[in-house]
Structure formats: structure tokens, C-alpha cells
C-alpha positions in Angstrom: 0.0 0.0 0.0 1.1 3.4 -0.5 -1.7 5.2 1.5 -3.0 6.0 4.1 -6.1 3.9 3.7 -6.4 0.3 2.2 -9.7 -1.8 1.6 -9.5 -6.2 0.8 -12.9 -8.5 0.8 -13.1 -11.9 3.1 -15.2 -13.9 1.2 -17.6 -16.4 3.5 -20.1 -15.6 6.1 -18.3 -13.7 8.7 -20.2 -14.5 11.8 -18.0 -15.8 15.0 -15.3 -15.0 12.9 -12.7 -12.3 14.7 -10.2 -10.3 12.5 -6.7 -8.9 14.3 -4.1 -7.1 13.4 -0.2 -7.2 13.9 2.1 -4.6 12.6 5.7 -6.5 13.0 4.9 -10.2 11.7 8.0 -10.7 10.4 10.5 -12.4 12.6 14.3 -9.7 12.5 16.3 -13.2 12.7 15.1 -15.4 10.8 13.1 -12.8 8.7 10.5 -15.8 8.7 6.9 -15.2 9.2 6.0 -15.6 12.9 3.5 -17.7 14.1 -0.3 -16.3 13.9 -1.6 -15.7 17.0 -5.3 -14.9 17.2 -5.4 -13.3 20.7 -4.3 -10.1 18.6 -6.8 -7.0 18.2 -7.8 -4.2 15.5 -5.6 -1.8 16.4 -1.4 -2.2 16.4 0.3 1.1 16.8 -0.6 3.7 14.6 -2.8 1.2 12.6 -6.6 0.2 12.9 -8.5 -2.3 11.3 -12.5 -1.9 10.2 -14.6 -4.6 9.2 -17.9 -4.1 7.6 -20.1 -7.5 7.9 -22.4 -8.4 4.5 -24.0 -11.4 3.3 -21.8 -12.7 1.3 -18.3 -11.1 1.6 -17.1 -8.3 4.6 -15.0 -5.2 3.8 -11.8 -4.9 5.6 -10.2 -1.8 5.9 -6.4 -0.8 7.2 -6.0 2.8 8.0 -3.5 4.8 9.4 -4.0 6.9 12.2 -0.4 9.0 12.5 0.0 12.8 11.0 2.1 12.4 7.6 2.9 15.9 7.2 6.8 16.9 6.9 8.3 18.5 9.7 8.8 22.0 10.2 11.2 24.0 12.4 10.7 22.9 16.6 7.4 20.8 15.2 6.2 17.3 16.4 4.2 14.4 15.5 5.3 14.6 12.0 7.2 13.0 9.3 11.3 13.6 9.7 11.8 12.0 6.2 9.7 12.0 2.7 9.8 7.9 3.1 7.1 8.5 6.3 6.1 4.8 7.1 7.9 1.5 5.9 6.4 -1.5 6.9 4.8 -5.1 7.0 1.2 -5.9 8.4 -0.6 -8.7 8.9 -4.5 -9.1 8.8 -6.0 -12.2 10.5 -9.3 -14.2 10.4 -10.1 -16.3 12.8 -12.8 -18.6 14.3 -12.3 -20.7 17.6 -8.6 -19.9 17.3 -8.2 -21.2 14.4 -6.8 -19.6 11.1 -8.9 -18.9 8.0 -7.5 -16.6 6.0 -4.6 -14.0 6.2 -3.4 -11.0 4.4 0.4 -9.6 4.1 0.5 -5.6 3.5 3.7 -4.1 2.6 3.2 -0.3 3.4 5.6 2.7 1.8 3.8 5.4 2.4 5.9 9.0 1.7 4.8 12.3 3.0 1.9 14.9 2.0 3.9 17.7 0.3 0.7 19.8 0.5 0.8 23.1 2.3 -1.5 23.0 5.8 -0.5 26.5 7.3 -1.9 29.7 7.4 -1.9 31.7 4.2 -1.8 35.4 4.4 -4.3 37.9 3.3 -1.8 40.3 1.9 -2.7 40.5 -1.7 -0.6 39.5 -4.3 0.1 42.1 -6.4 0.2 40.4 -10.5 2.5 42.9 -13.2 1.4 43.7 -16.6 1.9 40.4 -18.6 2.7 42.7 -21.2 5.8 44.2 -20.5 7.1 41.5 -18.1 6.8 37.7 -17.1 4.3 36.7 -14.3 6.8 35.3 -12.4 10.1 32.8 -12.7 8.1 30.1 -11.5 4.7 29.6 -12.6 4.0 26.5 -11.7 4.7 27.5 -8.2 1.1 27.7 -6.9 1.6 26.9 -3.3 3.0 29.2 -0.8 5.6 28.0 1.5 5.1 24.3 0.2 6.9 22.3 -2.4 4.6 21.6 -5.8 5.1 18.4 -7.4 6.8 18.2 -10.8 7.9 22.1 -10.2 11.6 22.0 -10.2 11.7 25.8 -10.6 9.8 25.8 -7.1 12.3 27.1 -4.1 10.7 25.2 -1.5 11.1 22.1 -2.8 14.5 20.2 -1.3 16.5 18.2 -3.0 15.4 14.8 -1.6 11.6 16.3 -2.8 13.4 17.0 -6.7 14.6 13.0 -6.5 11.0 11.8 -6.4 10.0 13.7 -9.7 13.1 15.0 -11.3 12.3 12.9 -14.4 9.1 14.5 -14.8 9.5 18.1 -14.6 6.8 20.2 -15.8 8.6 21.5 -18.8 8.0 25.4 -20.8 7.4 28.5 -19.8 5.1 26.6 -16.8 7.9 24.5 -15.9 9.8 28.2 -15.8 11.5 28.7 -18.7 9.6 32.2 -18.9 12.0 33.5 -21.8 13.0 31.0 -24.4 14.8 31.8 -27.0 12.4 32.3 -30.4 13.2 31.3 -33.5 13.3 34.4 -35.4 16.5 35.4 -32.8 19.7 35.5 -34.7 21.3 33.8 -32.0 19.2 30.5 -32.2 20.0 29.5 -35.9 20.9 26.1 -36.4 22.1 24.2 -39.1 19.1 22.2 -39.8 16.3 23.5 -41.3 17.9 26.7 -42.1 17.6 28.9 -45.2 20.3 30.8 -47.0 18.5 33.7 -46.1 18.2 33.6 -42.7 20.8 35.8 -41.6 19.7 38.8 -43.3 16.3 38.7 -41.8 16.9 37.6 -38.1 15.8 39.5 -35.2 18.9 40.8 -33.3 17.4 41.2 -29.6 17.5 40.5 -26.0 15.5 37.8 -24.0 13.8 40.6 -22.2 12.0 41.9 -25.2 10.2 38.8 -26.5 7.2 37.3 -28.3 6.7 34.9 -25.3 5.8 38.2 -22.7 1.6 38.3 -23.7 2.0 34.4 -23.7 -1.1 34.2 -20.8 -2.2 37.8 -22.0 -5.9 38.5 -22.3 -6.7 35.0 -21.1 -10.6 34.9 -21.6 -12.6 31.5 -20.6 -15.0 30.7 -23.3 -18.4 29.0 -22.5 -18.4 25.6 -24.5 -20.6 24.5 -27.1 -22.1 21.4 -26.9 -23.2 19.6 -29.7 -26.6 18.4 -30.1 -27.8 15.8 -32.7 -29.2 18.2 -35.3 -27.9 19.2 -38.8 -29.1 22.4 -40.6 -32.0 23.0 -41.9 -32.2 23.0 -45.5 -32.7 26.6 -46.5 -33.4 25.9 -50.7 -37.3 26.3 -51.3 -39.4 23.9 -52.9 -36.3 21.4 -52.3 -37.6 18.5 -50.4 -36.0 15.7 -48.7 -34.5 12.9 -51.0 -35.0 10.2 -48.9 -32.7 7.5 -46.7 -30.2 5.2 -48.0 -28.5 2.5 -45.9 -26.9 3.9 -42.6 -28.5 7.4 -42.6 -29.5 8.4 -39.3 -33.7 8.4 -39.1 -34.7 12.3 -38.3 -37.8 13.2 -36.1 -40.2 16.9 -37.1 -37.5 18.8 -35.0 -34.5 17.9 -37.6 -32.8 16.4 -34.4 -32.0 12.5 -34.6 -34.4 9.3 -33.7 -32.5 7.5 -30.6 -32.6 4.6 -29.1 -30.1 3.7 -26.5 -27.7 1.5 -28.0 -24.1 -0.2 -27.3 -21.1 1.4 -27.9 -18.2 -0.1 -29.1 -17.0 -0.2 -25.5 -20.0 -2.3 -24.8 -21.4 0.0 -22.3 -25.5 1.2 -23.1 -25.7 5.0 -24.9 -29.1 6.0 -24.3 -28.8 8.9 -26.8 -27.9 6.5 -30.0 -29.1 7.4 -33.5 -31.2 5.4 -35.0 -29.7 3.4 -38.8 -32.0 3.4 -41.7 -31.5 -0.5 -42.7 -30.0 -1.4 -39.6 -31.2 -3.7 -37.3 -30.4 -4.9 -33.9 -31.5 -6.3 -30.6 -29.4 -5.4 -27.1 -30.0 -5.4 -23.5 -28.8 -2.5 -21.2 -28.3 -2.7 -17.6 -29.9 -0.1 -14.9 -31.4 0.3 -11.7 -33.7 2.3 -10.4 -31.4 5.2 -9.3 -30.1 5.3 -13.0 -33.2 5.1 -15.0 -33.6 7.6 -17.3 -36.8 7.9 -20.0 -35.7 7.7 -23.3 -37.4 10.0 -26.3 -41.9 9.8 -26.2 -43.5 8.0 -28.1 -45.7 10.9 -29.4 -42.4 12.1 -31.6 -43.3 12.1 -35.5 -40.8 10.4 -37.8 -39.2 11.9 -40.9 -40.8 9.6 -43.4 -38.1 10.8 -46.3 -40.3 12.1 -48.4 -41.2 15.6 -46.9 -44.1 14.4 -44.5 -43.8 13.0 -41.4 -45.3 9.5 -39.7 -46.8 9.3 -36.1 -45.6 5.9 -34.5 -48.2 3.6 -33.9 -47.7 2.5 -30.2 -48.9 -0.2 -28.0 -48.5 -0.6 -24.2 -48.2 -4.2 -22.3 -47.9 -5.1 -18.8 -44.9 -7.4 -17.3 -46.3 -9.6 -14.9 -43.7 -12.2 -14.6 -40.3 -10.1 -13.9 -38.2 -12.9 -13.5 -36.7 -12.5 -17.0 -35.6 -8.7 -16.8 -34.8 -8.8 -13.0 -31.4 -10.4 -13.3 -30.2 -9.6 -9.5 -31.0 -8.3 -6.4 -29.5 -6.6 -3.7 -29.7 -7.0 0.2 -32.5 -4.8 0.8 -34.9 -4.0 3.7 -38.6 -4.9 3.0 -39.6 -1.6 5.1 -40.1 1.7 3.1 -39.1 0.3 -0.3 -40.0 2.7 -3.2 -41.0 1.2 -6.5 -41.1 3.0 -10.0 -43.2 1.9 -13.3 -40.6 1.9 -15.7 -39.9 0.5 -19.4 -38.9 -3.0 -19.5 -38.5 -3.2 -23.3 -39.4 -1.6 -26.6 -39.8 -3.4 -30.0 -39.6 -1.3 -33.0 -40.5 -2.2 -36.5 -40.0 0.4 -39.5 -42.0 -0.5 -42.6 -40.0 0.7 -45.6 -40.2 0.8 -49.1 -37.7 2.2 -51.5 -36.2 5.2 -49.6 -39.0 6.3 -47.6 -40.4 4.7 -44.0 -44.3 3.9 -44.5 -45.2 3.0 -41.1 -43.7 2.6 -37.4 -45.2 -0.1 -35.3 -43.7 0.4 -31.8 -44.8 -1.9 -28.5 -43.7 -1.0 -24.9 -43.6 -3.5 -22.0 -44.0 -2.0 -19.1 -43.2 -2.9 -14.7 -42.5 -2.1 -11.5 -38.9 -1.2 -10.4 -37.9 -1.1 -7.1 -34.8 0.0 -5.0 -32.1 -2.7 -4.9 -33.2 -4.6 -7.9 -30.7 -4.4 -11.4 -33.1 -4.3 -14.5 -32.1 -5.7 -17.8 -34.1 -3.5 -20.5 -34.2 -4.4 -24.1 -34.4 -2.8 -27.1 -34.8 -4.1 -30.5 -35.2 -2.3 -34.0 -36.4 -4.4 -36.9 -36.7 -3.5 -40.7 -39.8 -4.8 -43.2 -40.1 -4.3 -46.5 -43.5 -2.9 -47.6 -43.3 -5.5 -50.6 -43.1 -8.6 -48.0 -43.0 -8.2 -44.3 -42.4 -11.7 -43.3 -39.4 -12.5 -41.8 -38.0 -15.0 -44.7 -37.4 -12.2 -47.0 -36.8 -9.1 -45.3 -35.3 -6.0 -47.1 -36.5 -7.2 -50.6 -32.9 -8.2 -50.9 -31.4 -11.7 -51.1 -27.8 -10.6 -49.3 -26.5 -10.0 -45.8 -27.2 -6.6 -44.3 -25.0 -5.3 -41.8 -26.0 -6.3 -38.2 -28.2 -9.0 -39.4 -27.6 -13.2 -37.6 -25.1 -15.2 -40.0 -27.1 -18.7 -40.6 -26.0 -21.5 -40.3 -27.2 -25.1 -41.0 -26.1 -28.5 -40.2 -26.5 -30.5 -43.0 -25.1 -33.8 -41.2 -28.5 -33.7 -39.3 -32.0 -34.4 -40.2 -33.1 -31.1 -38.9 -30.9 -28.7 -41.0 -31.2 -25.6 -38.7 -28.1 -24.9 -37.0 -26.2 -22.1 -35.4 -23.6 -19.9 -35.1 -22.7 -18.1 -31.6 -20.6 -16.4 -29.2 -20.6 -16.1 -25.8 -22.9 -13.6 -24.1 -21.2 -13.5 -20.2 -23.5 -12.9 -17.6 -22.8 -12.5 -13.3 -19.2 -13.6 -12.7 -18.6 -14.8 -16.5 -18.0 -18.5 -15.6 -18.8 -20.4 -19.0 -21.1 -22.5 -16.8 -23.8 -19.3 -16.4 -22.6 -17.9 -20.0 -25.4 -17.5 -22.7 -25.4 -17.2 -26.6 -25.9 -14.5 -29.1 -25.8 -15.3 -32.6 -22.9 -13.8 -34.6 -23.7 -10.3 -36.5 -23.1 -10.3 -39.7 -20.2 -7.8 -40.4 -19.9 -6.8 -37.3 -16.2 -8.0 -35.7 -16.4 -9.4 -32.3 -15.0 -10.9 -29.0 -15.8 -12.8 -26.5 -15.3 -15.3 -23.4 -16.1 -16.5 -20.5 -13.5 -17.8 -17.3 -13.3 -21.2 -17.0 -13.2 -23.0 -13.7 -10.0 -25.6 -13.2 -8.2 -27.5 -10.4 -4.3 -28.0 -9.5 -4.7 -31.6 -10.2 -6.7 -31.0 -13.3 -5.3 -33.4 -16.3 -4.3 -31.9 -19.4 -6.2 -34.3 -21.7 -9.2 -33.9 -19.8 -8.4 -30.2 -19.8 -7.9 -29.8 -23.3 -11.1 -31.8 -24.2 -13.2 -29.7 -22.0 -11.9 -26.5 -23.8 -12.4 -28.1 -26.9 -16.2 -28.9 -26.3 -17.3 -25.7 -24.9 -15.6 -23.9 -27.7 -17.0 -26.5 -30.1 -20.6 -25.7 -28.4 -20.7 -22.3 -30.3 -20.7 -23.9 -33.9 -23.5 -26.2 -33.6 -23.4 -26.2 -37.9 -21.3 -27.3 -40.9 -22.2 -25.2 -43.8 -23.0 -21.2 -43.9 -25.3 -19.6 -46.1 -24.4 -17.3 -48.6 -27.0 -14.9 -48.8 -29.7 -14.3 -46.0 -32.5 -16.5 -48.3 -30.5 -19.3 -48.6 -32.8 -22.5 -49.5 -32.3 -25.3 -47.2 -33.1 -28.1 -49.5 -29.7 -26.2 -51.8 -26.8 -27.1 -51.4 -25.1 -25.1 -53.4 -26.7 -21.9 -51.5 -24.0 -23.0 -48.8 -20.9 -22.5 -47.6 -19.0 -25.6 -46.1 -17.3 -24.7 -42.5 -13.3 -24.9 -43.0 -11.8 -26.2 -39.6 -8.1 -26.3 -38.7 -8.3 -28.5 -35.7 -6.2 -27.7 -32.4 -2.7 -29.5 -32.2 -3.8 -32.5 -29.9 -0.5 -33.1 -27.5 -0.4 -36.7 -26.6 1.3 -36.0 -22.8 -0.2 -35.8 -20.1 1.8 -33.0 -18.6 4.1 -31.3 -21.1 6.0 -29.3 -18.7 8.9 -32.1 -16.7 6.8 -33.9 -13.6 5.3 -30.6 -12.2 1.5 -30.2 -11.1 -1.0 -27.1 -12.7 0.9 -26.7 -15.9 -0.3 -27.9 -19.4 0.8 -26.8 -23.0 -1.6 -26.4 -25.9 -4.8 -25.7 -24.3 -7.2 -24.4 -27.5 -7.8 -21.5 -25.3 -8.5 -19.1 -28.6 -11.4 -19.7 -31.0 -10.8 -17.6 -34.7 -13.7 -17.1 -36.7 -13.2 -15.8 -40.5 -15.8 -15.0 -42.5 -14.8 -13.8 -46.3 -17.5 -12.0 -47.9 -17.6 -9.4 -50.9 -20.3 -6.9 -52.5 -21.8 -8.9 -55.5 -24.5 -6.6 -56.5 -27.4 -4.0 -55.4 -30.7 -4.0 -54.6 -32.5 -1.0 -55.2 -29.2 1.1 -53.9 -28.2 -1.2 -50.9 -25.4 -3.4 -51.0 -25.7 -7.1 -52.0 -23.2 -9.3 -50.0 -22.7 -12.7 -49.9 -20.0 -14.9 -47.7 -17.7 -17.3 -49.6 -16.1 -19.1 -47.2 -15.4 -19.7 -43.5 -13.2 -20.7 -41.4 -12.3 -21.8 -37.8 -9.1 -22.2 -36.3 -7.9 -22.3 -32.8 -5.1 -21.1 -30.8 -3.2 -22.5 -28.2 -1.9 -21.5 -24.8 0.2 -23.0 -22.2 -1.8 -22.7 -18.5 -0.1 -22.5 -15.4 -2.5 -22.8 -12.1 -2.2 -19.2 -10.5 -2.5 -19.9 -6.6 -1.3 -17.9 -3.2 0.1 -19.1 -0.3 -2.1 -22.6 -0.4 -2.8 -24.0 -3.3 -4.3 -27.2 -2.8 -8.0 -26.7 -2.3 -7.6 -23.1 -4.2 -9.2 -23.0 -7.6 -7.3 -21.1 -10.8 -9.3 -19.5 -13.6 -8.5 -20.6 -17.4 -10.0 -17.6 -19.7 -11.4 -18.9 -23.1 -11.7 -16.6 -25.9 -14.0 -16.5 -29.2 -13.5 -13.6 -32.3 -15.3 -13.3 -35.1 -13.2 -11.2 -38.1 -15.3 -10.8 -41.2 -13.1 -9.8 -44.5 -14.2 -8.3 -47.1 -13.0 -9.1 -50.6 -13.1 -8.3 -54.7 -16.3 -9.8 -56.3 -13.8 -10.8 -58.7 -10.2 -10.8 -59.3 -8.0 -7.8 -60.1 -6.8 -7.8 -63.7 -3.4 -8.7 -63.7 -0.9 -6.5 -65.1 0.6 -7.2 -68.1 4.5 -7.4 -69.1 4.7 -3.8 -70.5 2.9 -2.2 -67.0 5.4 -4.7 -64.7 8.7 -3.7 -66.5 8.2 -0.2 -67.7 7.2 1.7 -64.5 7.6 5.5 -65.8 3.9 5.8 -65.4 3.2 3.8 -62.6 1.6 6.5 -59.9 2.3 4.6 -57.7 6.1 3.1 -57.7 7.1 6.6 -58.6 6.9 10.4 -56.9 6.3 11.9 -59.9 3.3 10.6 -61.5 2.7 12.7 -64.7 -0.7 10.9 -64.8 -2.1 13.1 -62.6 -0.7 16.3 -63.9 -4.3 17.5 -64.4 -5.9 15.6 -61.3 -7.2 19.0 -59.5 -9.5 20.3 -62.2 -10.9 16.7 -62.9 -13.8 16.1 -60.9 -12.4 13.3 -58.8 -10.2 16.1 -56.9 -12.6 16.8 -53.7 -9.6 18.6 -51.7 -11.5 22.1 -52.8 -14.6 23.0 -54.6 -14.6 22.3 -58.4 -15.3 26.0 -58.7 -11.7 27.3 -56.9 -9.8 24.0 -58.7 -10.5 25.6 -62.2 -9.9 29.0 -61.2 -6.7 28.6 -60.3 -6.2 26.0 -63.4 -7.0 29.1 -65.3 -5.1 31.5 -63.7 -1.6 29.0 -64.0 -2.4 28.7 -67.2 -2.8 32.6 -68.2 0.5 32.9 -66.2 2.1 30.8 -68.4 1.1 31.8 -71.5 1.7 35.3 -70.3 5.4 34.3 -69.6 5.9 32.6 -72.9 4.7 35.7 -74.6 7.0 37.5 -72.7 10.1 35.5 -73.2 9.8 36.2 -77.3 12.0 37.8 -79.3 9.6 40.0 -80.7 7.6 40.8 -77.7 10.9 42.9 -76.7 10.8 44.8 -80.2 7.2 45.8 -79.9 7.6 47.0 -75.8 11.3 48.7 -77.2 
């Protein structure tokens, strides 16, 4: 520990169990630990020990109770050195004298370098940042105390500069107040100088220097912060052109449709845009002290064709909570306050073309109380107007972005099959972990911690990690487009899979317990996919292969001080990488582009190609306008300069 305070969990029902403490455990000649003794008590020295009971697991706290202040002149009860307190401690847990657990704390705890005094009232008076610096110090913002990482400061010994001398605060905060600028004839260096540079330098003192109004006319501006709205479209009579795929969904204020969605962080945004073409289903965590309401229901949808579409709503009850309420805490049945919130909320846009024909939306409602966690969910569906089952959704016949990858077994009588990852839930043990189905284009991972023993075998071991990884791909083909027939075959994808190196030891590492090489720890998922096509202006994909290869690791059991009824943790991992290819094959380059590379762009730095580049219309650095300005002006230069350079053009001007 290195301060004053220190908290640890004992796991366990902690009734009849008494904790002590001992402050020198640690025996000077042996330097052996000493015997534990549980006649001790909670406080040793200049140290106490707390313990806060709960159900499961109590709270232990170490605090120190001694001034760590440094010493001034003829003061007392204070730290002589900056290293105040160096130490061991010992925490003990004991029922009927017997040990059950025991913690070693190594404490260096250094001194507060923060000023405690009195500070005078006298005030301060600041010159004109004009005409001279604010001071030779300003980092120096605490009077008669040292400031860390200010080695400008005066107050600061040099045992206080050995703790931060690396990390000086460095400029003209750190106190170099008048550096020298580059325009001084005195700083010129040979790199990155021109020829000219001596004609034109400033020949000046440090005292009269550009740096002197450096914190001048320091004003604090109010920030600005952004809402989701884009400007209004000032043209008249021009009307809105519609949505393609990914376009954020706009409500009658011009402001964005949200929904609270994941982030990539996978933490819950409640103020997430709403994707035209994009669906998805996720589940946010909250409790009652952190609900908030999300946008009403009586908002009216930009339809994408200048009018706007009021959502159709319907409201259930949730009787049966046991699905949403996921945990509870310790809670008092007395004066408990309960809140109707909003369980979930299943959207469905009806689209057709470019425009949104209709919004179906229905809320589940129920009671929230204090102390209870509420999963909410949230799903967002697209129908095509042309067929709004869900066997042909979008009108298209490829993958859309965020959509399940399926996945049949065709070994089986019943083809349906399935392709997951893990979706961790409490501790993230695999034996508690669910499924979610992989996302089309969407890159993923995830895992869940696997429970395993010192005297664990490693062909057991490695066949355990096999099957639960193995339990995601319940499927041996893949389709290729989202209606994929069934009865097909060639509508599918076979599953590629590099199986796991298979050691045949039992323990690969000499005659030692807990340690086994090539555990299949990693499941890879690749998906290749490319852009075939498009439907009506979205994007027709389809998935040409997959594969599935694993990765090994080498586990070592991870144990304190006993380790033979302890229990290690073996993390198992599952990604899903989805590569996007050509639709076809790049033409290759014939003999005359591979051998004469004059006018290759891009093997050369002068690609006379290009020459023209900025006035085509592929140029998008500047508007098209300003490109052929300027084209025209260069060119009137030059011709201007060619006139001039003729013989005869001198006659006619003599």
C-alpha cells in the first residue's frame, strides 16, 4: 500500500469470525513469518482495522492513524523523512482460534507535500503580462510548500526533486519564462535553415520577447455542446431525397431518432441514433437510481419524403419479472419505493424504397424497485412494404450489416443450426454464460472464465476447452445470402476447420502439477464475404467461405500461499473477423505495366498521370469551382510568360 487507507474482501459468512491485526509479523532473525496468534486485536500502533459484515463477503479496511505531514522548524508528531512509514502488516481471520485466512500488506507510504498552514491575506500584487513575465516560477502555486513536478519551485528540497526529477513540468510553466524564439539570430541552427536567414533575423534580448503576452488577455469561453441536429435546408421547394442504408432516421425537429444502444465499448448509450436498414437487438443494464426515460412516443418520424409519420404505439404489462430482474440486492422490505418503468421496446420500421411507411412500436411495461438491477431491451427491426415476413426481409437476397449469419447442419435431419458467441452474464464463468448469434459484419469478442483445479489433467483439460468452444458452432455449412434455401446445397458454404494441435502427454512441462501446453484457449472465426451486387441502392453481399481455427496456450494454475483446495481461472476466448474481398479478381498487369514503371503512380513520386488531377472532378480537396480557377489562372501565367520570353515581344515593348 502506498496510502494511508487500504480496503480487501473476506469472502464467506463472517459470523463468529474475529479479525486482528499485527504490525511487525515478520521475525528480525530469521526474517520468517511468525507464528499467527489470534489473541491479537484491531488496532497495532498507529494502525486500525474496520470490518464491515455483509452477506456474502465483509469489507476490511487498514487505516493509518499518524500525521504524515513533513516536519517543520521545533514541530512534532510529523514525518522527519519524505519515506514516512515502511512496513509489513498482517491481517488475521479467525474462528475458535483457528486460522482462516490471512493478508500480508507491505506499506511505503511518503509524505503529503501539500501546504496546511496559514496563508496570508496580503494581496498578491500580478504585473502587466505585457511588458514582463508573471513570475520565474509559474508552476509555483503553493506558498511556502513544495509543488510536485515544479523543479523551478524554491521550497522544494532536493530529496523532494529525487522523487519527480524525471518529470519536470517543462516550458514557460515549468519556468522557462523567456525562451529563445526562432526568429533570434542567435538561435539559428544548421538544420532547417535557409540561406537567407541571416539577413532577416531578429537581433534582440531575451527581455523583449514574443513569449511576454503568452497568458495575455486569457478569456474562458463558454463551450458548445453539440446536439444531434444538422441544418436545416434553406433551398425552397427542395424537399428531402429520402434514406439510403446507414443514414440516421430524423424526427419533425431535424434532431435524430435514438434509441439507447451499445457502444463499441460495450457499455449502453441512451442517446444513439437510430440506422436506416440497420437492425439490432441489445440489452442494457440499470437500476432504479439510474433510470432515465428515453425519447416519447408521441415524436413524429421523418418519413423521407417531406411528411412526417406518427408511430403507432402499444403498451403491455410485465407480470412475470423474473426474466428482466437479473439480480437483487440486500435490501430491507420496510419503506421500499418502486417506479413503473420501461422494461423493453420493440420497434418495427416498414419501408419501401427510400422512404419509412409506417412505425409499429410496443412498450412492456413494470415495477422497479430499489435494490433490484433491470435488464431493459431494445430491438429495432426493418420490413419491406413489398413482404413483411421474416423470410425475405429488405426485398434483398444478401446480408445486411448487423443482421444473424445462418448456419445449418446438414449432417442432421433437422438442417437448422447455429452460429454463436458467448454472451457473459454475473461472474462470466462459461457454466452461467449464454449465446448470441454472430452479427453479420460486425467484428467481435468474446469469453467467458473457466473454472480448473491443481490436479486437473491436461487431456481432460484440453477436451473440456475443446467442447465448450466447439458448443458455439452447432453447424457445418453457412449460407451465402440471408435467403438461402435449405433443400440447396449449393446456396452454402462448407465450414473450414483447422483443428487444435492434440498433444499426446499428459503434462508437457517435466513432472510438475498445474501446468499444461496447448490448451485451445482461442477460438478464430473468418468470414470472407464481398459486394456482389445491389438491390434498389443497398449493397448485396454474400459470404464465400469460413473458417475456424484455434489457438493454443500454455496454462499455469495461478495460486497464493495454499494451493491445494484453491481453484485457478483458465480464460477462453471467441473472435469473429469478417473480410471483405473483390467480387472478382483484379486484372493482372501485363508485361509492359510490370517492367516499364515510368507511369506507374504509384512506384514513382512523380506521377505525370495526374498532372491534371485537381481540375478533374475526382479532386474533392476544394470546390470544383476554386480548382479551375486557379487552373485558369496558372495557365494565363504561363502563357503570359511565354509571350514575354519572345524575341519580338521585346521589339514591340522597345
Amino acid at each position: 500500500m502506498s496510502g494511508p487507507r487500504v480496503n480487501a474482501f473476506f469472502l464467506g459468512n463472517s459470523s463468529g469470525v474475529d479479525f486482528s491485526i499485527i504490525s511487525s509479523p515478520i521475525d528480525e532473525e530469521t526474517g520468517k513469518l511468525q507464528p499467527a496468534n489470534c489473541s491479537g486485536s484491531k488496532r497495532a500502533g498507529d494502525w486500525n482495522l474496520n470490518v464491515t459484515p455483509g452477506t456474502n463477503a465483509s469489507k476490511v479496511t487498514v487505516s493509518l492513524t499518524r500525521n504524515l505531514q513533513l516536519c517543520l522548524p521545533n514541530a512534532t508528531d510529523c514525518c522527519t523523512t519524505p519515506l514516512c512509514v515502511v512496513g509489513v502488516l498482517r491481517v488475521l481471520a479467525c474462528r475458535d482460534s483457528a486460522v482462516l485466512a490471512h493478508l500480508l500488506i507491505q506499506a511505503e507510504i511518503f509524505a503529503n507535500s501539500s501546504f496546511t498552514g496559514n496563508v496570508s491575506e496580503n494581496a498578491t500584487i500580478i504585473p502587466n503580462q505585457v511588458f514582463q513575465p508573471l513570475g520565474s516560477c509559474p508552476c509555483d502555486l503553493t506558498a511556502g510548500a513544495c509543488d510536485v513536478r515544479c523543479c523551478c519551485d524554491p521550497e522544494c528540497t532536493p530529496d523532494l526533486k529525487q522523487l519527480f526529477h524525471d518529470s519536470c513540468f517543462p516550458g514557460v510553466f515549468g519556468g522557462d519564462v523567456n525562451p529563445p524564439f526562432d526568429q533570434l539570430c542567435s538561435s539559428q541552427s544548421t538544420e532547417y535553415t535557409p540561406e537567407w536567414f541571416p539577413f532577416l533575423c531578429v537581433q534582440s534580448s531575451l527581455n523583449n520577447t514574443p513569449f511576454l503576452g503568452y497568458f495575455y488577455h486569457g478569456t474562458t469561453s463558454t463551450p458548445k455542446v453539440p446536439s444531434f441536429k444538422i441544418p436545416l435546408q434553406t433551398s425552397p421547394g427542395k424537399l428531402f431525397t429520402g434514406y439510403r442504408q446507414g443514414d440516421p432516421i430524423l424526427t419533425e425537429e431535424n434532431e435524430y431518432f435514438t434509441i439507447p444502444q451499445q457502444s463499441l465499448a460495450g457499455q449502453c448509450v441512451g442517446n444513439a441514433p437510430v440506422a436506416y436498414l440497420q437492425d439490432f437487438d441489445i440489452k442494457c443494464l440499470t437500476s432504479r437510481a439510474a433510470y432515465k426515460e428515453g425519447l416519447p412516443h408521441d415524436v413524429r418520424i421523418s418519413s423521407g419524403a417531406g411528411d412526417f409519420i406518427q408511430q403507432n404505439v402499444i403498451y403491455r404489462t410485465i407480470t412475470d419479472t423474473g426474466k428482466f430482474i437479473t439480480e437483487s440486492e440486500s435490501r430491507h422490505t420496510a419503506e421500499v419505493l418502486c417506479q413503473n418503468v420501461t422494461f423493453a421496446e420493440n420497434y418495427t420500421f416498414i419501408w419501401k424504397d427510400q422512404n419509412i411507411k409506417q412505425i409499429n412500436v410496443t412498450v412492456f411495461l413494470g415495477s422497479l424497485c430499489d435494490g433490484e438491477i433491470l435488464t431493459q431491451r431494445f430491438t429495432v427491426k426493418f420490413l419491406s412494404l413489398k413482404s413483411t415476413n421474416a423470410t425475405d426481409l429488405f426485398g434483398n437476397p444478401g446480408y445486411q450489416v448487423g443482421k444473424p449469419v445462418r448456419a445449418a447442419n446438414m449432417n442432421s435431419s433437422d438442417p437448422f443450426g447455429s452460429l454463436n458467441i458467448w454472451q457473459p452474464a454475473g461472474r462470466g464463468l462459461c457454466t452461467s454464460g449464454t449465446y448470441t448469434p454472430v452479427l453479420f459484419g460486425v467484428d467481435s469478442l468474446s469469453g467467458c472464465i473457466l473454472e480448473v483445479g491443481i490436479n486437473e489433467d491436461c487431456g481432460l483439460l484440453r477436451g473440456n476447452v475443446t467442447e465448450k468452444l466447439n458448443s458455439l458452432i452447432q453447424a457445418t455449412h453457412v449460407a451465402k445470402r440471408d435467403n438461402s434455401s435449405y433443400s440447396d446445397l449449393n446456396d452454402w458454404v462448407e465450414i473450414t476447420r483447422l483443428d487444435p494441435f492434440n498433444s499426446g502427454t499428459n503434462v508437457s512441462t517435466g513432472s510438475l502439477k498445474g501446468i499444461c501446453a496447448d490448451i485451445p484457449a482461442n477460438l478464430n472465426i473468418r468470414i470472407i464475404f464481398a459486394d456482389v451486387g445491389a438491390v434498389q441502392g443497398v449493397p448485396w453481399r454474400e459470404i464465400l467461405a469460413v473458417q475456424i481455427s484455434y489457438s493454443t496456450v500454455i496454462w499455469q494454475f495461478q495460486c497464493g500461499l495454499i494451493c491445494e483446495k484453491s481453484i485457478s481461472f483458465l480464460p477462453i476466448t471467441a473472435s469473429v473477423q469478417f473480410i471483405k474481398v473483390p467480387a472478382q479478381p483484379p486484372i493482372p498487369l501485363t508485361r509492359f505495366q510490370m517492367n516499364y514503371t515510368e507511369f506507374d503512380c504509384n512506384r514513382n513520386d512523380v506521377c505525370w498521370p495526374q498532372l491534371f488531377y485537381p481540375l478533374t472532378r475526382f479532386y474533392t480537396g476544394e470546390p470544383y469551382s476554386q480548382c479551375l480557377a486557379k487552373g485558369l489562372l496558372l495557365a494565363f501565367l504561363v502563357l503570359l510568360a511565354a509571350i514575354m520570353s519572345n524575341p519580338w515581344f521585346s521589339k514591340i515593348w522597345d
